[in-house]
C-alpha positions in Angstrom: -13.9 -0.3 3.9 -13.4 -3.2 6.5 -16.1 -4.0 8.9 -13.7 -3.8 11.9 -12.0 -0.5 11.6 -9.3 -1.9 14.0 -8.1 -4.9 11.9 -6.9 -5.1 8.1 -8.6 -7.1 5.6 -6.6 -9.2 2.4 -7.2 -6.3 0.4 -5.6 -4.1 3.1 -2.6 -6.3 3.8 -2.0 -6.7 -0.3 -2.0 -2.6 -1.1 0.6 -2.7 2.0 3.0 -5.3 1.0 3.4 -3.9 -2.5 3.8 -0.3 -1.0 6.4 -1.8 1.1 8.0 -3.4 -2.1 7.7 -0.3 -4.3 7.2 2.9 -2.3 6.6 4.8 -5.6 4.3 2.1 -7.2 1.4 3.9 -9.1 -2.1 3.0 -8.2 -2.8 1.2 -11.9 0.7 -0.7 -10.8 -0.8 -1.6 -7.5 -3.8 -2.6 -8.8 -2.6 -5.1 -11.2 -0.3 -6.4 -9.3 -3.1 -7.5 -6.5 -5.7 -7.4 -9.0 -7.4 -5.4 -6.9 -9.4 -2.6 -9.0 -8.2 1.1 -9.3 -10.8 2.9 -7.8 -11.0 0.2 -5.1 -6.9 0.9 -4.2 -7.1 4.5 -4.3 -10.2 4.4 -1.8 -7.7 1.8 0.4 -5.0 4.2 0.6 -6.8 6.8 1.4 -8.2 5.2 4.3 -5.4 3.9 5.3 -3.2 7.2 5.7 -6.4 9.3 7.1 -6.4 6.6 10.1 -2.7 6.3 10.3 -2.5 2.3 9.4 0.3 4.0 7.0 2.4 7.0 7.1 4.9 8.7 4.7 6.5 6.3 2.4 10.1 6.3 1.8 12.4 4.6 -0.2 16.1 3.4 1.2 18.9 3.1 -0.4 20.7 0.3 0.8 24.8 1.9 -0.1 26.1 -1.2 1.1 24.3 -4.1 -1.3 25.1 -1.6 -4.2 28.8 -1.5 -3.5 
């Protein structure tokens, strides 16, 4: 976990951004894609939803750019 419960670490920031990019991203997804190891991602998320840093994840649909 990060020292400073208040402020995100790289490893953090990296799990978020590809959340953000995939909502429905599988944690051996997410893990190679920050090369970040499994068990090290799961513990992440779990963290961050039990101390709110993130919430439910949705996907959009963005209508409009599909035409």
């Amino acid at each position: 976990m990060p020292p400073d419960p208040e402020r995100l670490d790289t490893r953090d920031r990296l799990i978020i951004n590809e959340i953000a990019q995939n909502p429905k991203a599988p944690i051996p997804l997410i893990s190679k894609l920050t090369r970040i190891p499994e068990s090290t991602v799961g513990k992440r998320l779990a963290y961050l939803q039990q101390t709110n840093r993130i919430g439910r994840v949705l996907q959009v649909f963005d209508w409009v750019a599909a035409g």
